[in-house]
Steps between C-alpha positions, in 0.01 A plus 500: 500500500670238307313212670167675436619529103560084536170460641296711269688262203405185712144612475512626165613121397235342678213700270657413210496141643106515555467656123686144422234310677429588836217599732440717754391550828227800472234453741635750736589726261865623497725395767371086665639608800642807664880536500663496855661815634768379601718840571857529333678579851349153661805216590456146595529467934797235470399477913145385463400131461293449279345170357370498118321176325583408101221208369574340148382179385877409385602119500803324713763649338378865467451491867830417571628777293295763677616365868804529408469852400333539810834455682695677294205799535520510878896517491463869364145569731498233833194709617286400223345134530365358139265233547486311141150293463397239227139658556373293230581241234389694212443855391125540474471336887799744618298788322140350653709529841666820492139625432334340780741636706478847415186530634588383838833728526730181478690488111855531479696757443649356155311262280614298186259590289340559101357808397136413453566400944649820555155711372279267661722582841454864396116488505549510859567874610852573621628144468753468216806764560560690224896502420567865372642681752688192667671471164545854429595568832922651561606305694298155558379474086624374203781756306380576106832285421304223731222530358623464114725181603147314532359365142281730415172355425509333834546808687225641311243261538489641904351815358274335287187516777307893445570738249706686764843288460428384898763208559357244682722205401881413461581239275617155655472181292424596152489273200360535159466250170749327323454263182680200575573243224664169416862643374579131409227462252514851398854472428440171290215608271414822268302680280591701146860414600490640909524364762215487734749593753613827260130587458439512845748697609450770192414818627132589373357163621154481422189270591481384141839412497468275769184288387729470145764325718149317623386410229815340352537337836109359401595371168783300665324378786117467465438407834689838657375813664789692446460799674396556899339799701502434841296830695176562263468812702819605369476425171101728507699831649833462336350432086229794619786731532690377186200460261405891679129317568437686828485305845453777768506841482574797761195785438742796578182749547310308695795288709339193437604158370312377216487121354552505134574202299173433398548674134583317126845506507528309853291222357729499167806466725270214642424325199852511374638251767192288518560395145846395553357309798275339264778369250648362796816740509453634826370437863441698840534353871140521516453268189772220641331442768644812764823284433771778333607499197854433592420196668446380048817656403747347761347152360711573145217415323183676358512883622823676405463799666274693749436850668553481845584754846924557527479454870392131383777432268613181726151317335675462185719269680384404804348167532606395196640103393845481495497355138341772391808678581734290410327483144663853490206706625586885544266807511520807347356870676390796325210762497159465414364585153288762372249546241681757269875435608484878595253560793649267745327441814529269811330469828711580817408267803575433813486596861555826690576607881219784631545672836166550714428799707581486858442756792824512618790698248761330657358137395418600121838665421653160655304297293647729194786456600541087480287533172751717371781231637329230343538676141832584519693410244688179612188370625300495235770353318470233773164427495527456111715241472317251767132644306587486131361917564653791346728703699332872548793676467745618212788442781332181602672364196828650581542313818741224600167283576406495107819523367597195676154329391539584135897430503342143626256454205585246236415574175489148390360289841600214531172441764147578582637699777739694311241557202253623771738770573568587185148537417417713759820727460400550124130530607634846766702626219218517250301690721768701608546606122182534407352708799383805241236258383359406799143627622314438813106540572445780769227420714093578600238310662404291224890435369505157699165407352584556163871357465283151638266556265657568162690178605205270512345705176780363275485144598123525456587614134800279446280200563185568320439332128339726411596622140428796246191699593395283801843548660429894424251478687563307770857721590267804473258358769745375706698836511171640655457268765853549604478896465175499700578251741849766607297819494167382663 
């Protein structure tokens, strides 16, 4: 009974994620995909061989992690072989595969996978396994105490599919926004006697606060863009959700997702950025040339401080001239503004691992079983520290693996290496402590579509000259085109 109370508050969280600024899958109505029976009194055959294939997309050094796990996996179960596959290079091609395969009876049995994947896998009938009863289950799940040692938005976000709380996803690399800035130059210059560096770090950090800093920063230096987005997706869905402008919605009567950012205070939100992109305070990726935003900052000169993903923390370092360092070079972490100070909001990212249904009992519950042994606690611990990724876990950060990392960390590096590690340990523990403020999109058919779209629809806007009534105009047409070119 206990675990069923933990699940029920699991789901619970995820709506009031998609009230934050989610979607939904609805095109079914109610549950995506049925939940497997899988009967409380079933055990895993420790005498049957069974083989089970993970594909990811992960680099060198991810691989190498999960191989090794592999060993260590078949210490406690020698009958079960993993086969781990680099199936593709990126995560669109591994989804495009996966999906292929489904129709031919050939997928894996666990997938590295987003969300928006996941729901495309489940328009095929009786392909994605639904978790439930595996994690609910006495003796093979997870216990409620399990359950609440994972953050919490990311466990939610696997329930985040129907309007029926049907987990379809466990969290595996997550990541999420930090605001990374020049701590050198913040530390040296200030405004109505602060510190840059003090306003920053205030609690109640708004927008405006940090186009003043900009706009000093603009006086100084005529020739600098001070400030740096790097995803424009991101920066659409996350300021939607702070500014309250609507992005998707979940139709709880009819159990359908609807698109709906195409309304006056979206284009506000809009307008607000594009005219500090037009005094030259701020750039996106998309406006450098699809070269980040980081790649300015780690120069010392012209842009002081950017938004970028925490699993990327290492790009405020790496690659960087040595002089730059030695000129005293350091970088700061901390969360992402708001509008108001008050109704914080920031986009979770990242990864997850989905099982797929399989004919045989035996194979799925040993497929559980290494997904579960992947997230244990010292693992994901693990994987962080080669990844610059959060651990998953509240224990994760209780094990000898991070202790020993963070006992490691300078506070003052003395080089690039050591301020790369830094970085990214500061980068994990701002998301660890700000995970009540995180929201993620919940998925439907047209969720993919959209996130692309609203992307491209700000960098249309951002790079228009149009002013006054003309530029009225113009964002109003080109919010139709992008509204009618999701929906139709």
């Amino acid at each position: 009974m206990k675990k069923i109370f933990a699940l029920i508050a699991a789901v619970m969280f995820s709506i009031t994620l998609v009230a934050c600024g989610g979607d939904r899958t609805g095109n079914k109505g109610g549950k995506l995909v049925e939940w497997y029976e899988l009967s409380e009194d079933v055990e895993f055959d420790t005498t049957k061989k069974i083989t089970i294939e993970f594909w990811h997309r992960m680099g060198a050094d991810g691989q190498k992690i999960v191989q090794k796990w592999i060993g260590e996996f078949n210490e406690i179960y020698p009958n079960i072989t993993v086969v781990e596959t680099k199936a593709a290079t990126d995560y669109n091609a591994l989804a495009d595969k996966i999906a292929l395969e489904i129709t031919t009876g050939n997928e894996p049995d666990i997938a590295e996978s987003y969300p928006d994947h996941i729901a495309r896998y489940a328009e095929a009938d009786n392909a994605v396994l639904a978790l439930n009863n595996f994690i609910s289950h006495p003796t093979l799940g997870y216990s409620e105490d399990e359950i609440a040692d994972f953050l919490s938005g990311l466990w939610a976000e696997g329930s985040s599919y129907d309007n029926e709380g049907s987990i379809l996803s466990l969290p595996f690399t997550k990541s999420s926004e930090a605001l990374y800035y020049n701590k050198t130059y913040f530390d040296a210059h200030e405004i109505d006697g602060k510190k840059y560096t003090e306003i920053i770090e205030e609690e109640g950090l708004t927008w405006d606060k940090i186009f003043k800093i900009a706009e000093d920063i603009k006086k100084r230096e005529s020739d600098a863009i001070p400030f740096g987005y790097d995803s424009s997706d991101n920066l659409f869905i996350t300021a939607s959700a702070q500014w309250g402008a609507g992005y998707t919605e979940y139709n709880s009567k009819t159990g359908v997702g609807e698109v709906t950012f195409n309304n006056d205070t979206s284009k506000e939100m809009v307008k607000y950025f594009k005219d500090k992109v037009d005094k030259g305070l701020m750039i996106t990726k998309d406006l450098n040339g699809d070269a980040y935003t980081s790649d300015i900052m780690k120069t010392g000169k012209k842009l002081y401080m950017y938004v970028g993903s925490t699993g990327g923390s290492k790009y405020a370092f790496d690659g960087m001239d040595q002089s730059v360092f030695d000129a005293g070079y350091t970088v700061g972490v901390t969360a992402l503004p708001s509008k108001d100070g008050v109704t914080r909001k920031q986009i979770q990212q990242g990864p997850n691992i989905n099982l797929l249904v399989k004919e045989d009992e035996q194979r799925m519950i040993a497929a559980w079983l290494f997904a579960k042994f992947m997230l244990e606690a010292e693992r994901t611990a693990e994987f962080a520290l080669q990844s610059g990724y959060a651990p998953l876990r509240h224990s994760a950060y209780e094990t000898d693996t991070w202790k020993n990392y963070v006992a490691g960390i300078k506070e003052k590096p003395t080089s690039i290496n050591e301020g790369k590690k830094k970085a990214a340990k500061d980068a994990i523990d701002m998301f660890r402590n700000n995970e009540s403020v995180f929201f993620t999109s919940a998925v439907f058919n047209l969720s993919s579509r959209t996130r692309n779209e609203v992307g491209s629809l700000i960098t249309t806007i951002f790079s228009s000259k149009a002013t006054g009534e003309d530029l009225n105009k113009f964002i109003n047409d080109e919010y139709t085109k992008s509204y009618e070119f999701i929906t139709n």
